[in-house]
C-alpha positions as CSV (number, residue, x, y, z in Angstrom):
1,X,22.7,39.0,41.9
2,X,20.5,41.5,40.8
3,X,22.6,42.0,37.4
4,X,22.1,38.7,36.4
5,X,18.8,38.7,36.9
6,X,18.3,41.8,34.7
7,X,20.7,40.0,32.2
8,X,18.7,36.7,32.3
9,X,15.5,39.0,31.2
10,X,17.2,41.1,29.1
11,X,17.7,38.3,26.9
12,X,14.2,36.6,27.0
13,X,12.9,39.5,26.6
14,X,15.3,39.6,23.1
15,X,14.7,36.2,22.1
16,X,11.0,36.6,22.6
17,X,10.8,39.9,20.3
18,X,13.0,38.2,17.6
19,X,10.8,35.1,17.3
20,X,7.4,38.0,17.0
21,X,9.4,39.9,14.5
22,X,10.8,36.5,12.3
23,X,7.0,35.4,12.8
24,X,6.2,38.5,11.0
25,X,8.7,38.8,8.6
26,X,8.8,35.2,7.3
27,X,7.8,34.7,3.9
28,X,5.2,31.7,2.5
29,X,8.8,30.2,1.1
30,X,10.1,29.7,4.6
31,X,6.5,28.3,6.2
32,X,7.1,25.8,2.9
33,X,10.6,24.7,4.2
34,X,9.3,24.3,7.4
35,X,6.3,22.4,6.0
36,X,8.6,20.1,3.9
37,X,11.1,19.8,7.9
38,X,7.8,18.8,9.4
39,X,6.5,16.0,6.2
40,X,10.1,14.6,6.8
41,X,9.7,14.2,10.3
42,X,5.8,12.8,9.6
43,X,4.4,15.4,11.8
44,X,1.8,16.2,9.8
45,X,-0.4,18.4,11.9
46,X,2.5,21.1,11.9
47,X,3.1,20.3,8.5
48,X,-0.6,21.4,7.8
49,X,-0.4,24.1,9.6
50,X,3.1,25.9,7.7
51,X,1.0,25.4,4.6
52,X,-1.6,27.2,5.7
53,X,0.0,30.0,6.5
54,X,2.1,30.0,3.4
55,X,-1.4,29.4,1.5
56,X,-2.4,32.8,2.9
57,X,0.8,34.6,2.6
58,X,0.6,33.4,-1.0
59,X,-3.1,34.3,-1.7
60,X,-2.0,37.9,-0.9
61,X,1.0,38.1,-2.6
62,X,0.7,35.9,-5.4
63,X,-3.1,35.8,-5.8
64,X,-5.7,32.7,-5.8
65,X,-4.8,31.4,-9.7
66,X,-1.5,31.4,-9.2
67,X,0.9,28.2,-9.7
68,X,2.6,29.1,-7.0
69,X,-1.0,28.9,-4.8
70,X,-1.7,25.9,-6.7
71,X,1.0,24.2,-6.0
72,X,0.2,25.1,-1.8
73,X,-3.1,23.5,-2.3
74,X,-1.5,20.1,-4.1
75,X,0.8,19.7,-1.0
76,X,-2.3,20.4,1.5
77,X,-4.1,17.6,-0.5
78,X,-1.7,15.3,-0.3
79,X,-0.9,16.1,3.5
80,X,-4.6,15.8,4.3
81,X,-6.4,13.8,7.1
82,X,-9.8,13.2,5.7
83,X,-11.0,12.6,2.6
84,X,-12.7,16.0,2.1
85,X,-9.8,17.8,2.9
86,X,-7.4,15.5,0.3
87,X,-10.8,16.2,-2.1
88,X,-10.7,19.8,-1.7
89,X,-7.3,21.1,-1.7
90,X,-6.8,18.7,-4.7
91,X,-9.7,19.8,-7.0
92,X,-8.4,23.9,-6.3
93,X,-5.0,22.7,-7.9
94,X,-6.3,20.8,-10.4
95,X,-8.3,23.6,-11.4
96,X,-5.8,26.3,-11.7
97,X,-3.4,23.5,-13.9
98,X,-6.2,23.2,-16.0
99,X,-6.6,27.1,-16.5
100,X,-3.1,27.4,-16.9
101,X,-3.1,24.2,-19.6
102,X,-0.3,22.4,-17.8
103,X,0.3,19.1,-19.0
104,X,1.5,17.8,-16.0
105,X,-2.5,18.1,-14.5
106,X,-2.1,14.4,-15.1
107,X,-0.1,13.8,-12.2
108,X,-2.5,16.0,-9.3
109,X,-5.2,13.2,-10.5
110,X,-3.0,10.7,-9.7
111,X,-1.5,12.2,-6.5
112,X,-5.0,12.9,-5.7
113,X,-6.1,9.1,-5.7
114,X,-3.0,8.0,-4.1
115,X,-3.9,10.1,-1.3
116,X,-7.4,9.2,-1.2
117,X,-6.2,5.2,-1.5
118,X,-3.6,5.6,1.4
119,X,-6.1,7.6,3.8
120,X,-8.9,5.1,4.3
121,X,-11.3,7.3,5.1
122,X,-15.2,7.3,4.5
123,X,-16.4,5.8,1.3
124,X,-13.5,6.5,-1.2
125,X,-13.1,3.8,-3.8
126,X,-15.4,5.5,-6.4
127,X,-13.2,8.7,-6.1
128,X,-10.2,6.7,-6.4
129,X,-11.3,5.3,-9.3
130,X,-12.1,8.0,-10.8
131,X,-9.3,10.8,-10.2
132,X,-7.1,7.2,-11.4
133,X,-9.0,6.7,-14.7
134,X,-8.7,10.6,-15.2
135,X,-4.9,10.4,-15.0
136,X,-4.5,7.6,-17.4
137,X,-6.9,9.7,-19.9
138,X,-4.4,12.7,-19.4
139,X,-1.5,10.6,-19.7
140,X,-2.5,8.7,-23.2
141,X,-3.8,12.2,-24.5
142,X,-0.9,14.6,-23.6
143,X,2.0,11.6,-24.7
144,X,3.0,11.2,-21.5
145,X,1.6,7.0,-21.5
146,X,5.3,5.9,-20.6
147,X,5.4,7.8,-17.2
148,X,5.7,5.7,-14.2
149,X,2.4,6.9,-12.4
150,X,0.7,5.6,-15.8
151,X,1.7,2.2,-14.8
152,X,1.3,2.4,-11.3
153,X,-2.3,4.2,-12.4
154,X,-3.1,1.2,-14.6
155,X,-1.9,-1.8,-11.8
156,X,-5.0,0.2,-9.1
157,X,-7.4,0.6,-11.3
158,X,-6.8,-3.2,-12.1
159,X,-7.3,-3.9,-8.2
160,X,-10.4,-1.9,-8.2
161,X,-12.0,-3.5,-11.0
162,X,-14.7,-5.5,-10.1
163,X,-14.6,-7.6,-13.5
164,X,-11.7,-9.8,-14.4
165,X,-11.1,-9.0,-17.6
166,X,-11.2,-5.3,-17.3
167,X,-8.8,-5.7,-14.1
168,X,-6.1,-7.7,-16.6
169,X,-6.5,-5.1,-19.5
170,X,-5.0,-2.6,-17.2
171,X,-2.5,-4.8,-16.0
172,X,-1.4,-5.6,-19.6
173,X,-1.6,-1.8,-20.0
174,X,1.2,-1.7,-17.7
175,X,3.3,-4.1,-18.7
176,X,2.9,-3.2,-22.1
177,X,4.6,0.5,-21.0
178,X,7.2,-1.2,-18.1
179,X,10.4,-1.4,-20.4
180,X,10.2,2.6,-21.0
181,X,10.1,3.4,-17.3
182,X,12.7,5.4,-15.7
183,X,15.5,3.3,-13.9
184,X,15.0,4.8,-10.7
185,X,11.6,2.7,-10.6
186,X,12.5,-0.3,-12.5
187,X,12.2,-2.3,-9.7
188,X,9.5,-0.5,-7.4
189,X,7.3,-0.6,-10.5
190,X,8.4,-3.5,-11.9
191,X,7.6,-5.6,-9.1
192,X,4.5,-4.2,-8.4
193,X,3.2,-4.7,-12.0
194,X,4.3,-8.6,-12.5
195,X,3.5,-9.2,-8.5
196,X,0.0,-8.0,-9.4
197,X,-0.3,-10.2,-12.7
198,X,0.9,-13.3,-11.2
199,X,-2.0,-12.4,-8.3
200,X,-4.5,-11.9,-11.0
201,X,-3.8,-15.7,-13.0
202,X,-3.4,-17.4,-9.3
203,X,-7.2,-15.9,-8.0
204,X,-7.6,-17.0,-11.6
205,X,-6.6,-20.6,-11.1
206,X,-4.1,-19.8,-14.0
207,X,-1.5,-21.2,-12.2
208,X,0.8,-22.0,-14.7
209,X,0.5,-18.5,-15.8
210,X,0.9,-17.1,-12.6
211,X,4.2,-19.0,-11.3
212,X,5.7,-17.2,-14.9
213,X,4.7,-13.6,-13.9
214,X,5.6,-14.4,-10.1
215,X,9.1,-16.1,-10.9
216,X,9.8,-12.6,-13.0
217,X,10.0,-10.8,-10.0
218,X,12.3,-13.4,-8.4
219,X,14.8,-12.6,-11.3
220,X,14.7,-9.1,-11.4
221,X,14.9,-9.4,-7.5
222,X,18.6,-11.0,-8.0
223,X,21.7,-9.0,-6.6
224,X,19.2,-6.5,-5.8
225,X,19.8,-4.2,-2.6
226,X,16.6,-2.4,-3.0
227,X,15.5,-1.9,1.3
228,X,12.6,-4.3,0.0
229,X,13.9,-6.8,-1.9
230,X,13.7,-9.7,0.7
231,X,10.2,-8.8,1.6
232,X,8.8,-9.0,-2.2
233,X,11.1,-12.3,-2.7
234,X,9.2,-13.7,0.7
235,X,5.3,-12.8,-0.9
236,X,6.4,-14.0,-4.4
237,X,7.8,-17.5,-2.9
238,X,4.9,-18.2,-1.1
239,X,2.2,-17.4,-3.9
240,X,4.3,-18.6,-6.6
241,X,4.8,-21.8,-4.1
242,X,0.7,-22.0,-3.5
243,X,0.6,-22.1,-6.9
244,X,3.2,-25.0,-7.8
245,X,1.3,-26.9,-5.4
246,X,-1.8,-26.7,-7.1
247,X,-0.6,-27.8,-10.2
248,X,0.9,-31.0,-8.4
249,X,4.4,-29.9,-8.3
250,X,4.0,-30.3,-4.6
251,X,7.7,-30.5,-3.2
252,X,8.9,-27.7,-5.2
253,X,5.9,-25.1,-3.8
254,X,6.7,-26.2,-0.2
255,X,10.2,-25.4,-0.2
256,X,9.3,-22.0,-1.5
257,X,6.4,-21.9,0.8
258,X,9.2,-22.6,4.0
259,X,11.4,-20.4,2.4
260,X,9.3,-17.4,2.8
261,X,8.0,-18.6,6.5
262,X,11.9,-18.5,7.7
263,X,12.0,-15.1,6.6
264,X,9.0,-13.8,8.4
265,X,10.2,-15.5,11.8
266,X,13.6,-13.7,11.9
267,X,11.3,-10.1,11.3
268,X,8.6,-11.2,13.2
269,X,6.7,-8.2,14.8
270,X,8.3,-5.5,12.3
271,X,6.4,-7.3,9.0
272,X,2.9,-7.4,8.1
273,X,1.8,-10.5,10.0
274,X,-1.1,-11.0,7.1
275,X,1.8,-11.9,4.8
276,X,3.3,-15.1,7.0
277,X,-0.4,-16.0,7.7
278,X,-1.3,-16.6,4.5
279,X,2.1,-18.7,3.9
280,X,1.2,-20.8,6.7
281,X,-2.1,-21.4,5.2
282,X,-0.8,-22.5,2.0
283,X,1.8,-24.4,4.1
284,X,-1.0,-26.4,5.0
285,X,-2.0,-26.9,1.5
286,X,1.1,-28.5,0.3
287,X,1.2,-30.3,3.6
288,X,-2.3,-31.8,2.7
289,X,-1.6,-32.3,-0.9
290,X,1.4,-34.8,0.2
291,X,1.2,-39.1,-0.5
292,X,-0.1,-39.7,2.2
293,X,-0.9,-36.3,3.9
294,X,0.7,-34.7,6.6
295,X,-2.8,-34.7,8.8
296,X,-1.5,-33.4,11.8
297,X,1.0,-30.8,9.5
298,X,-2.4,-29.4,8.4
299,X,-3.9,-28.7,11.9
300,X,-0.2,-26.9,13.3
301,X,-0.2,-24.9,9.8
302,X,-3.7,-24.0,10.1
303,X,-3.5,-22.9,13.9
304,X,-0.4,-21.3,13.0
305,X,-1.7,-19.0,10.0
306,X,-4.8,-18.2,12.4
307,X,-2.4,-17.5,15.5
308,X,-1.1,-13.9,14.3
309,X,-4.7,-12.8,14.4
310,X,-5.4,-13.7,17.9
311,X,-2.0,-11.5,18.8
312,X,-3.5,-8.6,17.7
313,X,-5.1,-5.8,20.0
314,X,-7.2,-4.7,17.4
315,X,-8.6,-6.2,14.4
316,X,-9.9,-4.7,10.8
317,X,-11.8,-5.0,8.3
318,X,-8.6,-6.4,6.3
319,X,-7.8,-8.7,8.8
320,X,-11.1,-10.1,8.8
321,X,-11.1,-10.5,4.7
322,X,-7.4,-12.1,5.1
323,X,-9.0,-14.4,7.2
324,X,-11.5,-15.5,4.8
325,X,-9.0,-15.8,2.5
326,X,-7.0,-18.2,5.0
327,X,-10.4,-20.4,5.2
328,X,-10.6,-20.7,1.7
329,X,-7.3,-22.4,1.6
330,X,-7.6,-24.1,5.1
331,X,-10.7,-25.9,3.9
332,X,-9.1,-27.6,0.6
333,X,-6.2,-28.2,2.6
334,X,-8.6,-30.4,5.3
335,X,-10.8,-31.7,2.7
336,X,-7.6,-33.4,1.3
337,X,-6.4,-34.7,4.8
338,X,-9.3,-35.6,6.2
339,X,-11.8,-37.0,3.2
340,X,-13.5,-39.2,5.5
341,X,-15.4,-35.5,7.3
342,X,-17.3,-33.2,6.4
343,X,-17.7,-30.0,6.0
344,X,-19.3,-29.1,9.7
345,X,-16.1,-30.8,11.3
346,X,-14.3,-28.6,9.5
347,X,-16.4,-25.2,10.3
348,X,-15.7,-26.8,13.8
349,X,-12.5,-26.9,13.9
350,X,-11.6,-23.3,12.0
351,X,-14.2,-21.8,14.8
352,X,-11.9,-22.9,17.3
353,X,-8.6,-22.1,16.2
354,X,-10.0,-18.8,15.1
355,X,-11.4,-17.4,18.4
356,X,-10.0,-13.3,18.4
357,X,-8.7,-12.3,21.6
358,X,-8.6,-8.5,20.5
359,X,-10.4,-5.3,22.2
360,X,-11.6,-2.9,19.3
361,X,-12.6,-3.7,15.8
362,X,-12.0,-1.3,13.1
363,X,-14.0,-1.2,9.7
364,X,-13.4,0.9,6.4
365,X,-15.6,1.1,3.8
C-alpha cells in the first residue's frame, strides 16, 4: 500500500515540476498559440492574459519597436475590454508601423475602430470615427482604395454621419470600389454595402431607389449557402417590402413583409428579435394601407412588433430607439385605419401595448 502511495506522489510531484519548468521555458510564441486556443474558444480573459506574457517575453527579447512587439500590442487591442485598453494597445502598434513605414498601418486604424465599434464602451463614436476616416486616408494614399476594409471603412463612417449627404458619399465610395473586392467577401461586403444604401434612400423616402439597392442583395443572395444568407434575405424582404408599400404597390410589399415574419418564427429566440419587430410594424403598414383597411390587422401587428420587447429581461438603449422607430411606423399605420381619431388615441393605445415588463435597463453612449 505504501508503494503506491509513494508512486502516486512520485508522479505529482513530476507532473508538478514539469509544468514549473515548461512555465519557465515557454517562449512568447507558445503564450501566442495559446492566446490564439483561448480567442477561438472566446475566453478572452486567458486570452489577455498569454498576451501579456508573450508582450513581456518579447519586450526582452525582441525589444519595445519591434514588429514582432507590435504586432502583441495589435492583438491586445483588439482583445481588449474597455475602450482605453482597445485605445492603448492600438495607438503603441500603430506607432511602431508608422516608424517602421509599413503600408499596411492602414489596417490597425481600421481594426482599431472595429474594436472600439463592437465594445460599446464609454463615449466612443468620435474615436470611431476618427481611427475609420484615418484608414480610408491610408488606404486612398498608399493605393490600397480597393481593399475590403476600405469599403467596409466607407459603409460606418456613412452610419456615423450625421448629415445625409456626407453619409451617401461614403456609401457611393464603396460601391464605387465593390466589383474589385476579393471573392472571399463578395458577399459579406457586398451585402452590407447595397443593404446600407437601400437603408439610406428608404430613411430617405427614396423608395423607389431603395427597393433597387435592396432587391440587389436578393439576387446576389440566390443559390447562396453563405451561414447568413436567409437572415439578410429576411431584413431585405421586409425593408424592401415597407418600401413597396409606400409607394402603393401594397400587395406586393406584404407578401415580402410575411415572408420574412415566417422566417423569424421558425428561429425564434436564436435571431435578433429587433429584426421581426420591425417587420411586424411594417406589417401593420401594409395592413393599414389596404381598400378598406385591415383595422383590427393593425392593432394584432402593432401589439405583435411591441410584444418581443416586453419578453425581454433587460432592455437597452437600442431597444428603446427600435422602439421609436416601431412608433413611427405604428402611428401612419393607425392614422390610415383609424382617420376618424386622433393623435391622443393613438399615444393611448401604443402606451398600452408598450408597457416593459423587464428588470434592468442598460444605456451606451
Amino acid at each position: 500500500m505504501k508503494k503506491w502511495i509513494i508512486c502516486i506522489l512520485t508522479i505529482l510531484v513530476m507532473g508538478i515540476t514539469v509544468i514549473v519548468y515548461r512555465g519557465f521555458t515557454m517562449s512568447f510564441e507558445d503564450y501566442l498559440d495559446l492566446a490564439e486556443t483561448f480567442h477561438e474558444r472566446k475566453a478572452y480573459d486567458q486570452e489577455m492574459f498569454n498576451l501579456e506574457r508573450a508582450l513581456d517575453d518579447s519586450l526582452e527579447l525582441n525589444g519595445p519597436l519591434s514588429m514582432q512587439t507590435a504586432d502583441i500590442y495589435r492583438r491586445m487591442g483588439a482583445c481588449g475590454r474597455s475602450k482605453d485598453e482597445i485605445v492603448e494597445n492600438f495607438d503603441k502598434a500603430i506607432r511602431i508601423y508608422e516608424m517602421e513605414n509599413r503600408k499596411d498601418v492602414a489596417a490597425l486604424y481600421f481594426e482599431k475602430g472595429k474594436a472600439l465599434m463592437e465594445k460599446k464602451t464609454g463615449t466612443v463614436v468620435s474615436l470611431v470615427r476618427e481611427s475609420m476616416e484615418k484608414a480610408v486616408e491610408l488606404y486612398e494614399k498608399d493605393g490600397f482604395e480597393y481593399s475590403d476594409n476600405y469599403c467596409e471603412s466607407c459603409v460606418i463612417l456613412a452610419y456615423l454621419a450625421t448629415d445625409y449627404d456626407i453619409s451617401w458619399d461614403y456609401l457611393q465610395k464603396a460601391e464605387r470600389n465593390f466589383e474589385n473586392l476579393s471573392k472571399e467577401n463578395e458577399w459579406r461586403i457586398g451585402s452590407v454595402i447595397y443593404r446600407s444604401m437601400g437603408m439610406h434612400r428608404f430613411n430617405g423616402e427614396m423608395y423607389e431607389e431603395a427597393v433597387k439597392y435592396l432587391d440587389v442583395v436578393l439576387t446576389q443572395a440566390e443559390g447562396s449557402e453563405k451561414k447568413d444568407v436567409r437572415r439578410v434575405e429576411a431584413e431585405v424582404r421586409y425593408i424592401s417590402g415597407g418600401a413597396l408599400v409606400c409607394l402603393g404597390k401594397v400587395e406586393e410589399g406584404k407578401e415580402r413583409i410575411e415572408k420574412s415574419i415566417r422566417f423569424y418564427d421558425t428561429y425564434k429566440g436564436t435571431l435578433p428579435y429587433r429584426d421581426a419587430a420591425i417587420a411586424h410594424a411594417f406589417l401593420a403598414l401594409a395592413y393599414g394601407n389596404m381598400e378598406p383597411p385591415e383595422k383590427q390587422k393593425v392593432l394584432d401587428e402593432g401589439e405583435a412588433a411591441l410584444s418581443y420587447f416586453k419578453q425581454q429581461k433587460t432592455i437597452t438603449s437600442d431597444d428603446f430607439q427600435t422602439m421609436g422607430y416601431i412608433k413611427y411606423y405604428l402611428s401612419l399605420a393607425y392614422e390610415k385605419a383609424f382617420p376618424e381619431k386622433g393623435d391622443v388615441d393613438f399615444e393611448r393605445w401604443f402606451n398600452e401595448i408598450s408597457r416593459l415588463n423587464a428588470a434592468e435597463y442598460e444605456f451606451f453612449y
